[in-house]
N, CA, C and O atoms as a CHARMM CRD file, in Angstrom:
* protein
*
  260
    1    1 UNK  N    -17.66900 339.15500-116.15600 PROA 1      0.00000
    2    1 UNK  CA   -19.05100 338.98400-116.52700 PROA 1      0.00000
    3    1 UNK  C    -19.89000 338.56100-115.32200 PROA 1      0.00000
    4    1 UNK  O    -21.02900 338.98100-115.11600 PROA 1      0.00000
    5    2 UNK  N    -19.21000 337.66000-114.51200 PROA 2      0.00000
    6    2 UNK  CA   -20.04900 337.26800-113.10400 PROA 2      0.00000
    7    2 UNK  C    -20.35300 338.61600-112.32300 PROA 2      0.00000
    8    2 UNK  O    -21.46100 338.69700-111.79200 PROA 2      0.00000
    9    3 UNK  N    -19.56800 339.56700-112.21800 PROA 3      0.00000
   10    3 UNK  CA   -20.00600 340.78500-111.53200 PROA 3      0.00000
   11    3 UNK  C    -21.57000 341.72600-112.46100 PROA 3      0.00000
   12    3 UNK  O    -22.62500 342.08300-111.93600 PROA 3      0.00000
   13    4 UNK  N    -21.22600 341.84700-113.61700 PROA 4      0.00000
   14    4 UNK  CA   -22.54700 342.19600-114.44700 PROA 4      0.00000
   15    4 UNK  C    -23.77500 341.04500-114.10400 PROA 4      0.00000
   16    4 UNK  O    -24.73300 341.43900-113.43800 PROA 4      0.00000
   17    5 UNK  N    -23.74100 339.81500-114.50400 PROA 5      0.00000
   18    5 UNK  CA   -24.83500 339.25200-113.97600 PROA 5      0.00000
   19    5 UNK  C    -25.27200 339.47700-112.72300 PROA 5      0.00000
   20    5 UNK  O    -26.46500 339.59800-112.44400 PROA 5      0.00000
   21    6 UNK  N    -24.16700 339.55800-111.75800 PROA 6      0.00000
   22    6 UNK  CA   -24.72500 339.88100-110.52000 PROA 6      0.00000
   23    6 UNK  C    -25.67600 340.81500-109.95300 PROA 6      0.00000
   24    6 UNK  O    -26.49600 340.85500-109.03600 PROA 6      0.00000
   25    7 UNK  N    -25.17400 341.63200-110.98800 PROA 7      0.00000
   26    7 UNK  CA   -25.74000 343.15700-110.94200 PROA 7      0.00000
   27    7 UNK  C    -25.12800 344.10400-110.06100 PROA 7      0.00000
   28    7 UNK  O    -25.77000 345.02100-109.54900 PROA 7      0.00000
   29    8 UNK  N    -23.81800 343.89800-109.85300 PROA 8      0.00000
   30    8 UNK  CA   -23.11800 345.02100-109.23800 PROA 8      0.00000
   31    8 UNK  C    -22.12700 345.80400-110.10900 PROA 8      0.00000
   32    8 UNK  O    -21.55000 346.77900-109.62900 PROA 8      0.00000
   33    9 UNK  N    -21.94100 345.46800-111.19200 PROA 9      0.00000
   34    9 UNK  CA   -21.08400 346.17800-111.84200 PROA 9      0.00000
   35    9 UNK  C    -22.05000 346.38000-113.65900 PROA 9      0.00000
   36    9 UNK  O    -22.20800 345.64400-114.63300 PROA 9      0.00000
   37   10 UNK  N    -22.51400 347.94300-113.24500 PROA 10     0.00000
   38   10 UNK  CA   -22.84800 348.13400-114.32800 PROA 10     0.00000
   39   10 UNK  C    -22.46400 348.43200-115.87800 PROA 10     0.00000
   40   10 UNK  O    -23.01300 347.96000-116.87300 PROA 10     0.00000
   41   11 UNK  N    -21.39500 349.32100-115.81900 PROA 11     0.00000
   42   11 UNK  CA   -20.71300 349.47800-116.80400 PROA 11     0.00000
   43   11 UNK  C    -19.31600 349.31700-116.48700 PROA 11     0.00000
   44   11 UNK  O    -19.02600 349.42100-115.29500 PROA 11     0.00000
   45   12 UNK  N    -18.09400 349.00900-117.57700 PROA 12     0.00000
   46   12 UNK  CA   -16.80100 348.68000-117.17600 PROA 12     0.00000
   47   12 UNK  C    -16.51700 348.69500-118.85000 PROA 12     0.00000
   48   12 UNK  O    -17.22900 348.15500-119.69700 PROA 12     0.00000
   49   13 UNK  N    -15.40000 349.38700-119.06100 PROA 13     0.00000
   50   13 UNK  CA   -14.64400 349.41800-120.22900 PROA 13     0.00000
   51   13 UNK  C    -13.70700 350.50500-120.05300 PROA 13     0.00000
   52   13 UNK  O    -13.78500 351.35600-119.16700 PROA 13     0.00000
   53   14 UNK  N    -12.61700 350.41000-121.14800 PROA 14     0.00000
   54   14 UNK  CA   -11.39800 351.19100-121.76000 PROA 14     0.00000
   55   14 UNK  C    -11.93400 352.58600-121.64900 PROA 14     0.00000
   56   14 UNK  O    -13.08500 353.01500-121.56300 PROA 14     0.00000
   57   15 UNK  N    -10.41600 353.33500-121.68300 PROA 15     0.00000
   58   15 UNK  CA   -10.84300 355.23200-121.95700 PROA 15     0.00000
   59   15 UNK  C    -10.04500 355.29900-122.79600 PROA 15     0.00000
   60   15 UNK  O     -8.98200 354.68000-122.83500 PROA 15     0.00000
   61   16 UNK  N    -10.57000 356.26100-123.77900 PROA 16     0.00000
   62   16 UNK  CA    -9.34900 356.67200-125.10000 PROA 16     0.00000
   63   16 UNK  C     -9.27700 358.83100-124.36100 PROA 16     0.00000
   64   16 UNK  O    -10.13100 359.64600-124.01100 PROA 16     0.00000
   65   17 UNK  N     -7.79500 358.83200-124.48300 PROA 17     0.00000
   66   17 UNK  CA    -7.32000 360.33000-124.67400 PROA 17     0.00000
   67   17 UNK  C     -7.90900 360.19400-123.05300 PROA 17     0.00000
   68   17 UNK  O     -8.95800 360.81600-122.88500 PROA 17     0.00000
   69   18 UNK  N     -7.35800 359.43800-121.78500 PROA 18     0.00000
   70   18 UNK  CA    -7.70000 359.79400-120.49000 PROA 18     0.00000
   71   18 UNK  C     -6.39100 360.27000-119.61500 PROA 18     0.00000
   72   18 UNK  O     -6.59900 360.67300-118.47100 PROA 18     0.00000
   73   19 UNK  N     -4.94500 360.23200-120.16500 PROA 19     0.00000
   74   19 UNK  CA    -4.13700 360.19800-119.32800 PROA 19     0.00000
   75   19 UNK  C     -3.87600 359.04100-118.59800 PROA 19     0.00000
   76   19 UNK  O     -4.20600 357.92100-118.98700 PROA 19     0.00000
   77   20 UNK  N     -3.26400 359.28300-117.50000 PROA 20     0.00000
   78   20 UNK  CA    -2.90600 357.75800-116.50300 PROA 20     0.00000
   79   20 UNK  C     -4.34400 356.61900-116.50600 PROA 20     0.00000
   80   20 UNK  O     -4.35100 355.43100-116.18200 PROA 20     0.00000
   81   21 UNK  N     -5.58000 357.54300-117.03200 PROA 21     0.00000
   82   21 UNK  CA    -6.44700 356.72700-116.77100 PROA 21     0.00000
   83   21 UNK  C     -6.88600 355.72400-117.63500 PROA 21     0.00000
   84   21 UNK  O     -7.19600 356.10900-118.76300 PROA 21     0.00000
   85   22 UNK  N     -7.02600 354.11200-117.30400 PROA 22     0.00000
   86   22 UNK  CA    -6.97900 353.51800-118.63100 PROA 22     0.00000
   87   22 UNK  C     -8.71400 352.86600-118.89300 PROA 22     0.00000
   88   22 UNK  O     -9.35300 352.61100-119.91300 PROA 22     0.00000
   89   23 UNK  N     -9.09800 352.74900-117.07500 PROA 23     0.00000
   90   23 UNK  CA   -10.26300 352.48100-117.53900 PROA 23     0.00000
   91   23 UNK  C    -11.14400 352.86700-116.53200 PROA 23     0.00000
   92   23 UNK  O    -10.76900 353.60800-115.62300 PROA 23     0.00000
   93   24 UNK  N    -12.73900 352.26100-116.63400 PROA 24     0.00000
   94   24 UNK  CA   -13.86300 353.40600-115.97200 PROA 24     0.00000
   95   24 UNK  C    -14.76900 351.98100-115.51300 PROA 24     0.00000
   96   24 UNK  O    -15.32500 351.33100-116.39800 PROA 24     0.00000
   97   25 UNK  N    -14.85600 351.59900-114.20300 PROA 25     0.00000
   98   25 UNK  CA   -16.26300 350.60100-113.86200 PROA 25     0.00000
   99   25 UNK  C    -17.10300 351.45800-113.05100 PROA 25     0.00000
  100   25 UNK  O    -16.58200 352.19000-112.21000 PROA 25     0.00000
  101   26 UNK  N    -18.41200 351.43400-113.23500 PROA 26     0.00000
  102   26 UNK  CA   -19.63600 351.96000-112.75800 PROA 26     0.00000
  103   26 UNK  C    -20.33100 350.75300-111.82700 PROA 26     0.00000
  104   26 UNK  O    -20.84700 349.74000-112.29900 PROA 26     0.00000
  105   27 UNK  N    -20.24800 351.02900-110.62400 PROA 27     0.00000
  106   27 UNK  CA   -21.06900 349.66600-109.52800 PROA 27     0.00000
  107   27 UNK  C    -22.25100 350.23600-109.10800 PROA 27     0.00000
  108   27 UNK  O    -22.53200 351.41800-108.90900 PROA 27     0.00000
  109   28 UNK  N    -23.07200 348.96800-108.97500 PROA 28     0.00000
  110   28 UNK  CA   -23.89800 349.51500-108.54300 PROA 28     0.00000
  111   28 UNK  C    -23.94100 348.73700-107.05200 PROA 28     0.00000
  112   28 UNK  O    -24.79400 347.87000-106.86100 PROA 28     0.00000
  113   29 UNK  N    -23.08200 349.05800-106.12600 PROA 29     0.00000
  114   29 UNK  CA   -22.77300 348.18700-104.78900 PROA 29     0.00000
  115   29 UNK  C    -21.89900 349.35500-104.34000 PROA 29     0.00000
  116   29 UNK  O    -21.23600 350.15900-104.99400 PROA 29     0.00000
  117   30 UNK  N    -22.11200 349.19700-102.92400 PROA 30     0.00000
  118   30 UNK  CA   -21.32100 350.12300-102.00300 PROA 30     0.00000
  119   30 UNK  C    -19.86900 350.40600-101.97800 PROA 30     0.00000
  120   30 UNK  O    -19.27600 349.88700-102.92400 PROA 30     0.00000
  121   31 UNK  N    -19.20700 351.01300-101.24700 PROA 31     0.00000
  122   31 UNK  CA   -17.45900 351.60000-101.42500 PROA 31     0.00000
  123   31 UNK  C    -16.79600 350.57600-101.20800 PROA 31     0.00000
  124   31 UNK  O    -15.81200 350.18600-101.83700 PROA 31     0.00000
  125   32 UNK  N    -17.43800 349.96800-100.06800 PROA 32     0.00000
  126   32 UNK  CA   -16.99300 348.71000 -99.38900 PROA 32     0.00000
  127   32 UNK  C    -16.53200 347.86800-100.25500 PROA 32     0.00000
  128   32 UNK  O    -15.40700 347.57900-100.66400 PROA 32     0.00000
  129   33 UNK  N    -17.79500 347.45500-100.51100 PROA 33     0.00000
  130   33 UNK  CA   -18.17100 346.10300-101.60500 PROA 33     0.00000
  131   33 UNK  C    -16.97700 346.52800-102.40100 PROA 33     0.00000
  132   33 UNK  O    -15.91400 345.95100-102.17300 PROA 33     0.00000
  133   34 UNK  N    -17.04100 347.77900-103.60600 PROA 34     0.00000
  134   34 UNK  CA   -16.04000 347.76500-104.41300 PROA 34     0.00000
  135   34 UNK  C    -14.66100 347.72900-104.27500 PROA 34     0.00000
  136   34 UNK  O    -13.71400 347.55600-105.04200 PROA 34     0.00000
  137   35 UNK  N    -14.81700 347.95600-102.98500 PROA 35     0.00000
  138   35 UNK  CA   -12.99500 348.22900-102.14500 PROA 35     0.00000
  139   35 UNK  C    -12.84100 346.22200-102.39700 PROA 35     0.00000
  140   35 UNK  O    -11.93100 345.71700-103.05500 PROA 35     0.00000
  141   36 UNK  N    -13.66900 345.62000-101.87600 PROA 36     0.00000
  142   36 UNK  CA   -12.94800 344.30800-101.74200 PROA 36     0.00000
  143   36 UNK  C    -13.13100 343.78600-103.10100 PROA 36     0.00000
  144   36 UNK  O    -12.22900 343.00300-103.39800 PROA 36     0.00000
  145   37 UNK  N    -13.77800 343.91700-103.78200 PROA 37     0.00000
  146   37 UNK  CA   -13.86400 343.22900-105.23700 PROA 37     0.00000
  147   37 UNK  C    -13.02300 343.71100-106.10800 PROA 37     0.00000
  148   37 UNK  O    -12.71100 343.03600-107.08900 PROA 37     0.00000
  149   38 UNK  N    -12.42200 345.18800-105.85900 PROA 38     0.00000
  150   38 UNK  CA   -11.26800 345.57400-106.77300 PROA 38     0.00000
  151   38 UNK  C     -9.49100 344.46000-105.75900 PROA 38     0.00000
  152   38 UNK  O     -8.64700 343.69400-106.22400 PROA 38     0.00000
  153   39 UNK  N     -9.70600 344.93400-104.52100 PROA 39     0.00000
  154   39 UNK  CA    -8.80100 343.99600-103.85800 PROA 39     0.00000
  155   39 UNK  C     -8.41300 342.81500-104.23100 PROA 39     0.00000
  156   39 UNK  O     -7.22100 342.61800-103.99300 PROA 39     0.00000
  157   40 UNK  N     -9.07200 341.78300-104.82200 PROA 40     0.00000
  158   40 UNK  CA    -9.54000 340.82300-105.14200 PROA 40     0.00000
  159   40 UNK  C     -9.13800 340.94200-106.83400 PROA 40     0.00000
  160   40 UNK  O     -9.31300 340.06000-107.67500 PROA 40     0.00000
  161   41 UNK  N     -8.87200 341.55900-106.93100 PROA 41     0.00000
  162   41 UNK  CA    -8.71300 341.34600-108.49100 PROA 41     0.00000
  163   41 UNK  C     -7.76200 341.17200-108.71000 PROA 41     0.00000
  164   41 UNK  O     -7.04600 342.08900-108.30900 PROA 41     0.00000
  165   42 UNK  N     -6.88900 339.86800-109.52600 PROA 42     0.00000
  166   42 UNK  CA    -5.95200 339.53000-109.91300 PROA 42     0.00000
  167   42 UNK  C     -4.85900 340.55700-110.54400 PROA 42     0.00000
  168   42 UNK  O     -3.71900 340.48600-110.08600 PROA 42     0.00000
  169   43 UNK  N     -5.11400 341.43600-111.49000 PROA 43     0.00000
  170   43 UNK  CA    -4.29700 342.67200-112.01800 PROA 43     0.00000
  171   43 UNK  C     -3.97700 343.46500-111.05800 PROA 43     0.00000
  172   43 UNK  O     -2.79300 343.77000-110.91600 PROA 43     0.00000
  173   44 UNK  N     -5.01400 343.99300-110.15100 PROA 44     0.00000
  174   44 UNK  CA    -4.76400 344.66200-108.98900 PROA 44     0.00000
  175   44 UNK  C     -3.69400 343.99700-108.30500 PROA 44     0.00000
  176   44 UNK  O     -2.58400 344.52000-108.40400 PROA 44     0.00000
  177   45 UNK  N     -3.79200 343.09900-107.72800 PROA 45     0.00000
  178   45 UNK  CA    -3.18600 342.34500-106.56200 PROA 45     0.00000
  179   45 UNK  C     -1.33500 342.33900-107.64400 PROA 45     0.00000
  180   45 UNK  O     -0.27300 342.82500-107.25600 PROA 45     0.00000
  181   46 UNK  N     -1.53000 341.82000-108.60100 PROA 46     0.00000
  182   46 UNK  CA     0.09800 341.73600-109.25700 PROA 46     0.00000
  183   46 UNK  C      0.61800 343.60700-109.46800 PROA 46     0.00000
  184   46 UNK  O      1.76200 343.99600-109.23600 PROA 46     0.00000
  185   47 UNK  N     -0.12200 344.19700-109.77400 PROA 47     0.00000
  186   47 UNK  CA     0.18200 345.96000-109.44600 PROA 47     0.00000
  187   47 UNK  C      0.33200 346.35900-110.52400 PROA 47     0.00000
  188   47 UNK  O      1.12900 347.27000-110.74900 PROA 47     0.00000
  189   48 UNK  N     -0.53800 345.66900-111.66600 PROA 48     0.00000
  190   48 UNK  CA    -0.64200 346.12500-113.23000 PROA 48     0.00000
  191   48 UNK  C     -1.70200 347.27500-113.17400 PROA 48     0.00000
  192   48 UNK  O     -1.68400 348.21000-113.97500 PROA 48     0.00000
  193   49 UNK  N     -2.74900 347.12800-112.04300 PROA 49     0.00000
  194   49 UNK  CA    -3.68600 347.97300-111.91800 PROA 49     0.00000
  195   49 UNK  C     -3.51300 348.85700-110.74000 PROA 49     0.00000
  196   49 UNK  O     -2.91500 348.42600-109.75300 PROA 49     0.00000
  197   50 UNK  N     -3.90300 349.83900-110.76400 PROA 50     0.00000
  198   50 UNK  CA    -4.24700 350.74100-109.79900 PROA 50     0.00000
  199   50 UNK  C     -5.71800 351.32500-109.60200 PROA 50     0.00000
  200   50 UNK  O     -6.14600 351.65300-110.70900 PROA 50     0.00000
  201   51 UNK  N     -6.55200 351.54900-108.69300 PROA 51     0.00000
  202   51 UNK  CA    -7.76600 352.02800-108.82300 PROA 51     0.00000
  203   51 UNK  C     -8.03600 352.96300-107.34200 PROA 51     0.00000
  204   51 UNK  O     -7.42500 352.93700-106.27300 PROA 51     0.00000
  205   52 UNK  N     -9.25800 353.80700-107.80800 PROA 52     0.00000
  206   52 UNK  CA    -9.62400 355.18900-106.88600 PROA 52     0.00000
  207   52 UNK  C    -11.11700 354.71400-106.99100 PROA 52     0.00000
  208   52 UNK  O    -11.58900 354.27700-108.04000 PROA 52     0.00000
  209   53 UNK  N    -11.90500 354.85000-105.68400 PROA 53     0.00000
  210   53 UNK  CA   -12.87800 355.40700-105.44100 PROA 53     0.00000
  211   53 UNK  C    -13.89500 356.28300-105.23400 PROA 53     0.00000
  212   53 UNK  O    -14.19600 356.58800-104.08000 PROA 53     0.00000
  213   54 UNK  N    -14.43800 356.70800-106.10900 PROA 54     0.00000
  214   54 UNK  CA   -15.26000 357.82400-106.23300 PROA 54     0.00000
  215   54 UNK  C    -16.54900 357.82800-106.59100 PROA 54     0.00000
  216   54 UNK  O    -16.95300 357.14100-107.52900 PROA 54     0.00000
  217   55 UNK  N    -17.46800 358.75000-105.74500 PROA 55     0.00000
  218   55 UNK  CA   -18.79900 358.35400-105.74800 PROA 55     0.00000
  219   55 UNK  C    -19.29900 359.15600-106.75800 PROA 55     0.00000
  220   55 UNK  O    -18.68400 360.22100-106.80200 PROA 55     0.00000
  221   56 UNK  N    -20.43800 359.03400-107.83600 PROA 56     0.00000
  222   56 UNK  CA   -21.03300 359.18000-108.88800 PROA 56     0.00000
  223   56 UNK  C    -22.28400 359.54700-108.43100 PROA 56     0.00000
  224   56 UNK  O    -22.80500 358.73300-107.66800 PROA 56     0.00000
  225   57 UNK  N    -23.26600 361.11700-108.82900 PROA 57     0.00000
  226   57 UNK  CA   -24.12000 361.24400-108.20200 PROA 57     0.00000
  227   57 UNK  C    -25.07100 361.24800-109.41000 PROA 57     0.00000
  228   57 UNK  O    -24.43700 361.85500-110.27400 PROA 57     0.00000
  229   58 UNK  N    -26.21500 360.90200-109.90500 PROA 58     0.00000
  230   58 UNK  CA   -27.20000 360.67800-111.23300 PROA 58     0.00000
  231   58 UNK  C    -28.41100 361.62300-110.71700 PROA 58     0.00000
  232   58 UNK  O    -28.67000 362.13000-109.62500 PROA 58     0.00000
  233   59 UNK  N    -28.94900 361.63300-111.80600 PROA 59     0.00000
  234   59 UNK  CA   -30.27600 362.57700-111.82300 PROA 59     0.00000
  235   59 UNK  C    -31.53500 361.08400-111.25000 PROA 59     0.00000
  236   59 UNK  O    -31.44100 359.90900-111.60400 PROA 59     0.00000
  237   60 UNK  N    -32.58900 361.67800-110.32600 PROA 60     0.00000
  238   60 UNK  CA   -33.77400 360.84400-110.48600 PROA 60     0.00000
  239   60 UNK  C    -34.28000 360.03600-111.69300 PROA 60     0.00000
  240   60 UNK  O    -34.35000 360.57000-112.80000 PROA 60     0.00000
  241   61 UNK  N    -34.61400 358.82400-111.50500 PROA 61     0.00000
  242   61 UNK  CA   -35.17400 358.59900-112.80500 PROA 61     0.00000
  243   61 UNK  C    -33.69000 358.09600-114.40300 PROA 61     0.00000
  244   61 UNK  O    -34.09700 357.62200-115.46400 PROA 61     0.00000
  245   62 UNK  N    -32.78100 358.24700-114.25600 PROA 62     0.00000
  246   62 UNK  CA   -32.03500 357.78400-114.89200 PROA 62     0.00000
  247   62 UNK  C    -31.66500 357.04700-114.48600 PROA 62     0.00000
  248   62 UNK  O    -31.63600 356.87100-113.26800 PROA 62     0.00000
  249   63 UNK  N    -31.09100 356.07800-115.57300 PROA 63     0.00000
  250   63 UNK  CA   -31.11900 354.34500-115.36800 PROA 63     0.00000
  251   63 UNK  C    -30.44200 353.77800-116.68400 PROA 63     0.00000
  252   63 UNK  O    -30.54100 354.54100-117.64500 PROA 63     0.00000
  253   64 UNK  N    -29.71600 352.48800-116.93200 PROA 64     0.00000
  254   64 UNK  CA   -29.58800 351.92700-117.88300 PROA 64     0.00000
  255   64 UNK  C    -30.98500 351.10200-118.30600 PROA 64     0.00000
  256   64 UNK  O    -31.95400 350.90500-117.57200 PROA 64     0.00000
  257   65 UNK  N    -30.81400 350.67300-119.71500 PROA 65     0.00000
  258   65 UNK  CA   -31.87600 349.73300-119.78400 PROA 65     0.00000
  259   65 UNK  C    -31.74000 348.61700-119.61400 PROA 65     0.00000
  260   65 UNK  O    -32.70600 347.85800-119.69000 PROA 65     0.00000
């Protein structure tokens, strides 16, 4: 939740019917940034998690509310 207040992590939840994939966070912070804040993550670090970087490209003008 400290990353949402922050405002770098916009969306984050579960995938149903994804394959290996179990879940989906949307940042709104650089590769970097997310490289060390996933680093940093306790599940990650014990090797329950695995995660990929990939950049997300949006239309002008779209936005959450």
């Amino acid at each position: 939740m400290q990353l949402t207040d922050a405002g770098k992590l916009a969306i984050v939840g579960p995938l149903k019917d994804a394959g290996d994939i179990v879940g989906l966070c949307i940042f709104n912070v650089g590769a970097d940034e997310v490289r060390e804040i996933m680093d940093g993550d306790g599940a990650v670090q014990a090797g329950i998690f695995t995660y990929e970087i990939v950049t997300l490209f949006g239309k002008p003008g779209q936005g959450l509310a």
